[in-house]
C-alpha positions in Angstrom: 162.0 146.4 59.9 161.5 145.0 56.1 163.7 147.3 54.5 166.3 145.9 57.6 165.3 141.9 56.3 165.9 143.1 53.0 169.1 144.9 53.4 170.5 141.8 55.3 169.3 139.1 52.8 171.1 141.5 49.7 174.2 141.4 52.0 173.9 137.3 52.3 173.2 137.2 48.6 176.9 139.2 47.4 179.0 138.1 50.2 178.1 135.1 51.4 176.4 133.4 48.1 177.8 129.8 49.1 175.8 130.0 52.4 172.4 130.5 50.5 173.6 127.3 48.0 174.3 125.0 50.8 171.0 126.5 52.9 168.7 125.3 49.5 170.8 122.3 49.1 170.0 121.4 52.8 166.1 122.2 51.8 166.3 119.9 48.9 167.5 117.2 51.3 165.2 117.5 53.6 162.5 117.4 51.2 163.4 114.7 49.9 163.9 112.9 53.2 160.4 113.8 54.3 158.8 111.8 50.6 160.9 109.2 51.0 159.2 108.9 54.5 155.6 109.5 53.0 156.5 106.6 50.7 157.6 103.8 53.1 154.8 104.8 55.5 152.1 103.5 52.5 149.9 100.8 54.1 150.1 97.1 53.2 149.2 97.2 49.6 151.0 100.7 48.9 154.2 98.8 49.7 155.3 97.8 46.6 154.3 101.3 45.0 156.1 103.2 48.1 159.1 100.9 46.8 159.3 101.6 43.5 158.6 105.5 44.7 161.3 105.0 46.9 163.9 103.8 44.3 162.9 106.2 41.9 163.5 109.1 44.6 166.5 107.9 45.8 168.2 107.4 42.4 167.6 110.9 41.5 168.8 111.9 45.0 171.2 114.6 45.8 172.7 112.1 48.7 174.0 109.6 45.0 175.0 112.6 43.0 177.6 113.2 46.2 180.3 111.5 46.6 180.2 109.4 49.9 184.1 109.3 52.0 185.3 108.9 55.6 186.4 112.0 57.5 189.4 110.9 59.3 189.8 111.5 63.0 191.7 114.7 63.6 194.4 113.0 65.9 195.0 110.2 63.1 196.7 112.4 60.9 198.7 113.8 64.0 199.9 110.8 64.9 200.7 109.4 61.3 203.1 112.1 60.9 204.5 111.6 64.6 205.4 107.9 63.7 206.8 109.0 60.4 208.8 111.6 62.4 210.0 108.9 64.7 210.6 106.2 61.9 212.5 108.7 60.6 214.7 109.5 63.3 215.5 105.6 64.0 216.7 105.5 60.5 218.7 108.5 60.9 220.3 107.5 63.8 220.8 103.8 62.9 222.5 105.0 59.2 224.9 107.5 61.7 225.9 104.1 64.0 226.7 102.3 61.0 229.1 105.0 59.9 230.8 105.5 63.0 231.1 101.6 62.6 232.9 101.8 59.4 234.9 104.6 60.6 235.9 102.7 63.6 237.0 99.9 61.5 238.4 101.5 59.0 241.1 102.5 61.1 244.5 101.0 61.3 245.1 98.7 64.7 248.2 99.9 66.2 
C-alpha cells in the first residue's frame, strides 16, 4: 500500500508538478489566513499588537503579491461580440442602401 502512495505521489510530482505548486500555495494561504485570525482574536490590550501583527502579515501576504482582477461573466463576452456582429451588419447594410441611392440617382431621367 506505501510503495502504491509512493508510486502515485512520483507520478503527481513529473506530470502534474503545477498541481503540487498551486496545492502548497493553497497551504501557504490558508496558513496565513488562520494567524491573521489568531491575531485579531487578541483580547482588549493585545489589539494594538494583533494590529500591527496583522499589517505586517498581510504585507508580506501571498493575496498582495497577486494581482487582484474581475473575472467577467461568461455570457458578457458572448453578447459583446453579438452586438458587434449586429452593429456591424446595420453598418453594412446602411453603406449598401446608400449605394443603391447613388446608383439610383445617378441615372439619367428619361
Amino acid at each position: 500500500m506505501k510503495e502504491l502512495k509512493n508510486l502515485s505521489m512520483e507520478a503527481l510530482e513529473v506530470h502534474k508538478s503545477h498541481f503540487i505548486y498551486c496545492s502548497q500555495e493553497r497551504l501557504k494561504k490558508l496558513e496565513h489566513m488562520v494567524q491573521l485570525r489568531k491575531a485579531q482574536q487578541g483580547d482588549a490590550s493585545g489589539k494594538k499588537q494583533g494590529a500591527v501583527l496583522s499589517r505586517k502579515l498581510s504585507s508580506s501576504s501571498i493575496l498582495s503579491k497577486k494581482k487582484q482582477y474581475t473575472v467577467p461573466h461568461p455570457l458578457s463576452e458572448t453578447k459583446r461580440l453579438a452586438h458587434k456582429l449586429s452593429n456591424q451588419l446595420q453598418s453594412k447594410a446602411e453603406k449598401k442602401a446608400c449605394e443603391s441611392m447613388d446608383s439610383n440617382s445617378a441615372l439619367p431621367s428619361q
